[in-house]
C-alpha positions as CSV (number, residue, x, y, z in Angstrom):
1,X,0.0,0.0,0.0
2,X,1.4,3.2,-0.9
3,X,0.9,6.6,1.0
4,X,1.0,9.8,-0.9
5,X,2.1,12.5,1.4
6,X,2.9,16.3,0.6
7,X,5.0,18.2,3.7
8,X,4.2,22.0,4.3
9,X,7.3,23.6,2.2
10,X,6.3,21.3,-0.7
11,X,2.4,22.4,-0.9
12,X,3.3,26.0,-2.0
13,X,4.6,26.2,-5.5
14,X,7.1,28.5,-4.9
15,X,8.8,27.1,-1.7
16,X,8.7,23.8,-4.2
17,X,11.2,25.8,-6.9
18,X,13.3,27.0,-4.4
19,X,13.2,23.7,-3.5
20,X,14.4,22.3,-7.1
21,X,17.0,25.2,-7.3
22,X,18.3,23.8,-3.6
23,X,18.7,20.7,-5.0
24,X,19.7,21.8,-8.0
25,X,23.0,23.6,-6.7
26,X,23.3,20.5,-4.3
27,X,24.1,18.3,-7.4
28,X,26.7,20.6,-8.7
29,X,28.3,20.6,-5.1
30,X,28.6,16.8,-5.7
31,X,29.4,16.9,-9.6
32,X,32.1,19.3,-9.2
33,X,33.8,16.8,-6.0
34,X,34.3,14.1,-8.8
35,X,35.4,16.9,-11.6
36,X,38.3,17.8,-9.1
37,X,39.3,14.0,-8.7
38,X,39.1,14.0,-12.9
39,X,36.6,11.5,-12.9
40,X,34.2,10.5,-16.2
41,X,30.8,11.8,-17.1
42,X,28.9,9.3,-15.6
43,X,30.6,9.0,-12.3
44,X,30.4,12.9,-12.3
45,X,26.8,12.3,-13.2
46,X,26.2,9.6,-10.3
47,X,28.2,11.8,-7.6
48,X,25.9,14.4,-8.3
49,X,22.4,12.4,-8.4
50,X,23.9,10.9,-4.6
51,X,24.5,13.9,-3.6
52,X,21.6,15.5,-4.0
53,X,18.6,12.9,-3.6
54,X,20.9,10.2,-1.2
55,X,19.3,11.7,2.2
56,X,15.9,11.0,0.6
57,X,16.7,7.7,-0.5
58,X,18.0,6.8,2.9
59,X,14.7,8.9,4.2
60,X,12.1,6.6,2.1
61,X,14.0,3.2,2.2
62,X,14.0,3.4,6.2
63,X,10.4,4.9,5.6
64,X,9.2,2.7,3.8
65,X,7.9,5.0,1.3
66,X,8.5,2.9,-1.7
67,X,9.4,3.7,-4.4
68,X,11.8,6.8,-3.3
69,X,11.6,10.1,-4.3
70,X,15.3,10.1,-5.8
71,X,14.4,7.6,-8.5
72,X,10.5,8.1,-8.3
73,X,10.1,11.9,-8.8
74,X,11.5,12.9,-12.6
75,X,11.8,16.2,-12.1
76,X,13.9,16.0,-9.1
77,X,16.1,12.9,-11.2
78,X,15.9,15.2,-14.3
79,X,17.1,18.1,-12.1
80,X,20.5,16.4,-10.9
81,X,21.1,14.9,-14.1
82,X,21.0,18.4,-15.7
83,X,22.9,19.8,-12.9
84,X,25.3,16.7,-13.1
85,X,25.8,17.8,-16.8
86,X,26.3,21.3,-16.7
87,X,29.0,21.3,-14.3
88,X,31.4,18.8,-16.3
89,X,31.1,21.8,-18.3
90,X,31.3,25.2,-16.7
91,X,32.7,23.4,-13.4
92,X,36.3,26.4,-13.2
93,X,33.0,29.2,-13.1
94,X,31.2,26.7,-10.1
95,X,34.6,26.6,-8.3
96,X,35.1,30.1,-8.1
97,X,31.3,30.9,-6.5
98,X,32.3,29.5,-3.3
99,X,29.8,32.1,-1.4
100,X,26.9,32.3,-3.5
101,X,27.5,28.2,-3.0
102,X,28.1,27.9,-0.1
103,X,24.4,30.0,1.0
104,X,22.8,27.7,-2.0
105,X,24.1,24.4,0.0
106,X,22.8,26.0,3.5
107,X,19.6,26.2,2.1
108,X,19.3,22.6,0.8
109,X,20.7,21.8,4.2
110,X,17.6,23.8,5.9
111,X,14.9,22.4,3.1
112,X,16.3,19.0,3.6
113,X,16.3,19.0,6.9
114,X,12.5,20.2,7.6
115,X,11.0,18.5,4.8
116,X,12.6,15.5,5.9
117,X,11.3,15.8,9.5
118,X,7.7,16.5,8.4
119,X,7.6,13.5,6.1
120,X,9.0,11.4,9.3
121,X,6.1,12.7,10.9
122,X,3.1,12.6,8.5
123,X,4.2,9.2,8.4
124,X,3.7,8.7,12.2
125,X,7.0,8.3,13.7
126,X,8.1,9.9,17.0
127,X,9.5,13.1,17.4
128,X,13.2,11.8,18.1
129,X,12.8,9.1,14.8
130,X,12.0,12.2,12.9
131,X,14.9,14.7,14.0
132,X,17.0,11.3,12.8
133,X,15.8,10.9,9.7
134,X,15.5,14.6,9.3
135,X,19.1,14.9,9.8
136,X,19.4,11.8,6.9
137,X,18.1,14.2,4.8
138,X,20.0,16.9,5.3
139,X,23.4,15.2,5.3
140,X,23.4,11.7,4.1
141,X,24.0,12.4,0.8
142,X,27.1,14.2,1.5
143,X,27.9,11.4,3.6
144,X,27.4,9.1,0.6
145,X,29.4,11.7,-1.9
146,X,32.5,11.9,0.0
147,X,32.2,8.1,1.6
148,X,32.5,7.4,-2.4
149,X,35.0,9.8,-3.7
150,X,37.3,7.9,-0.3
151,X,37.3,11.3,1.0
152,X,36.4,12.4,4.9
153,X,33.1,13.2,5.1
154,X,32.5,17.0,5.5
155,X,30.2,16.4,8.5
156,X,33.4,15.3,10.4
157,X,36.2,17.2,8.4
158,X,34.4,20.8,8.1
159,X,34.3,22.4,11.7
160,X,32.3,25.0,11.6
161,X,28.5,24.3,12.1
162,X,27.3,21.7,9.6
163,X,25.4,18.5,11.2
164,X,24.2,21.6,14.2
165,X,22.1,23.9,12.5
166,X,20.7,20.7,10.5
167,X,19.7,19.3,14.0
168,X,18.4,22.6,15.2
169,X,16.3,22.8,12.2
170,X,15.0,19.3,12.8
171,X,14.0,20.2,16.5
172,X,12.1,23.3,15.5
173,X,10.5,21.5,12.8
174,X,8.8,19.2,15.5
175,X,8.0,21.4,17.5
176,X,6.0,23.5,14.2
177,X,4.2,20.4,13.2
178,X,3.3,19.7,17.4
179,X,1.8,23.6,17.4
180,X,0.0,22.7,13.9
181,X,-1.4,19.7,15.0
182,X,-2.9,20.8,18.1
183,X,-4.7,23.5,17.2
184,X,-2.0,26.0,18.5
185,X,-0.8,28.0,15.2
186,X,-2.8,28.0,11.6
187,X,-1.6,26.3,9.0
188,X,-0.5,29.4,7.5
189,X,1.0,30.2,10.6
190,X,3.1,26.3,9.9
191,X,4.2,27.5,7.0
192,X,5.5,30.4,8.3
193,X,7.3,29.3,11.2
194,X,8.8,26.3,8.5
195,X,10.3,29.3,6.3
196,X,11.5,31.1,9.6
197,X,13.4,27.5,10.4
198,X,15.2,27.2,6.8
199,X,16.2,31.3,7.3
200,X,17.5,29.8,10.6
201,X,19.5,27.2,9.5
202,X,20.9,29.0,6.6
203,X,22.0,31.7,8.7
204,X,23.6,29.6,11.4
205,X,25.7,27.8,8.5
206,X,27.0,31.3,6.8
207,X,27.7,33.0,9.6
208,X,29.3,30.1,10.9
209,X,31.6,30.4,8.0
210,X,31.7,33.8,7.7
211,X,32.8,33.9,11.4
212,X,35.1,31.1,12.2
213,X,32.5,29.7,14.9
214,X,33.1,26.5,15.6
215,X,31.7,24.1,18.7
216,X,34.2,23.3,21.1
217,X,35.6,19.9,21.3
218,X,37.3,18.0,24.0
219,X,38.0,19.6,27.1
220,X,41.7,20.4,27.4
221,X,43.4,17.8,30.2
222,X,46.9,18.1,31.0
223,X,46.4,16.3,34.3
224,X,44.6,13.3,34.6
225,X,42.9,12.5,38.0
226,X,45.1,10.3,39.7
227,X,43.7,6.4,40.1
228,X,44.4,3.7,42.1
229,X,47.2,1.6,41.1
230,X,45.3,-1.5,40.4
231,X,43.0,0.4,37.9
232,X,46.2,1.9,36.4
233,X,47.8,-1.9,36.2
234,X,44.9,-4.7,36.0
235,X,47.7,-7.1,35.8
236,X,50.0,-6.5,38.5
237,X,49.2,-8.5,41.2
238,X,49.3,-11.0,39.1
239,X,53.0,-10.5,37.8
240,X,53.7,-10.5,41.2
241,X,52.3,-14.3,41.4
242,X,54.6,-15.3,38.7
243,X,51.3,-16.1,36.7
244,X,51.2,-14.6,33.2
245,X,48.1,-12.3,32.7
């Protein structure tokens, strides 16, 4: 039995083009990955189809929404073909955009990211299942680009905010479609609050950027606290048996 289901973003026309231009720009992100490692058209072609529709695919399969948008929907296929295309040709003019890119890729990250937690949710799964698969959206098919290129995957290599404003977006996206469904905000009022999320998310990537902000990571530890010495040796009393370990 199949389930037709149509999230917020994607019921207005226009949010839907911005949505195609998102993923779009996505796919030459991915295309242009495999130009630098000189790769041919059709692995060019491929990077950028994963690139942009993997996260859905990963979405539906785990879903269940069969079959999945990325080979189901032929505009969205035609669009990362085209885009897959057009960057094996005019990929030194792509290189050089890197800001008007970089804003292009936060905003697929914040339309990937809410759409994907809506369809989680129309399709009945929990809140914390839908920020997950919300977050496959968003980043999975970077994941899959660079996992396939044998490169490190720029939600671990690129340190300022990439996987965080994606989960933000997620979280807020829950909490919209919560406020929708119980009466609390219009449906208009959804809508609104869903564009406020992607302005959010974009916003938090660029300025990221822009900034140099970065989360912390491990605490600095010069000293550790000192343990007791069997903790430190597990093996020493029995050395001192003449037993080997």
């Amino acid at each position: 039995m199949t389930m037709t289901v149509t999230v917020t973003l994607e019921s207005n026309g226009f949010f839907l083009g911005i949505e195609y231009v998102a993923v779009f720009c996505c796919g030459l992100l991915g295309g242009l990955a495999a130009v630098r490692k000189h790769y041919d058209l059709f692995a060019i072609v491929l990077t950028t189809w994963l690139t942009a529709l993997g996260g859905g695919l990963v979405r539906d399969v785990v879903l269940g929404a069969l079959p999945p948008v990325g080979i189901s929907d032929k505009g969205m296929v035609l669009t990362t073909l085209a885009a897959g295309l057009i960057v094996a040709v005019i990929h030194p003019e792509v290189d050089r955009l890197k800001w008007p890119m970089l804003v292009l890729d936060a905003l697929a990250l914040g339309l990937f990211a809410v759409n994907g937690t809506q369809k989680a949710l129309m399709y009945g799964t929990s809140g914390m299942t839908a920020v997950f698969l919300g977050m496959f959206t968003a980043l999975a098919g970077g994941l899959i680009r660079d996992t396939l290129l044998n490169e490190v995957p720029m939600v671990v290599r690129d340190r300022h905010w990439y996987a965080f404003p994606s989960l933000v977006g997620c979280l807020l996206t829950v909490l919209s479609y919560r406020l929708e469904m119980h009466a609390i905000i219009t449906y208009r009022g959804e809508i609104a609050f869903d564009v406020a999320i992607v302005v959010l998310v974009v916003l938090m990537r660029v300025l990221s950027v822009k900034f140099d902000i970065k989360l912390p990571g491990a605490v600095p530890r010069e000293h550790p606290v000192a343990l007791p010495e069997a903790m430190r040796h597990p093996y020493h009393h029995h050395a001192d048996d003449g037993q080997q370990p």
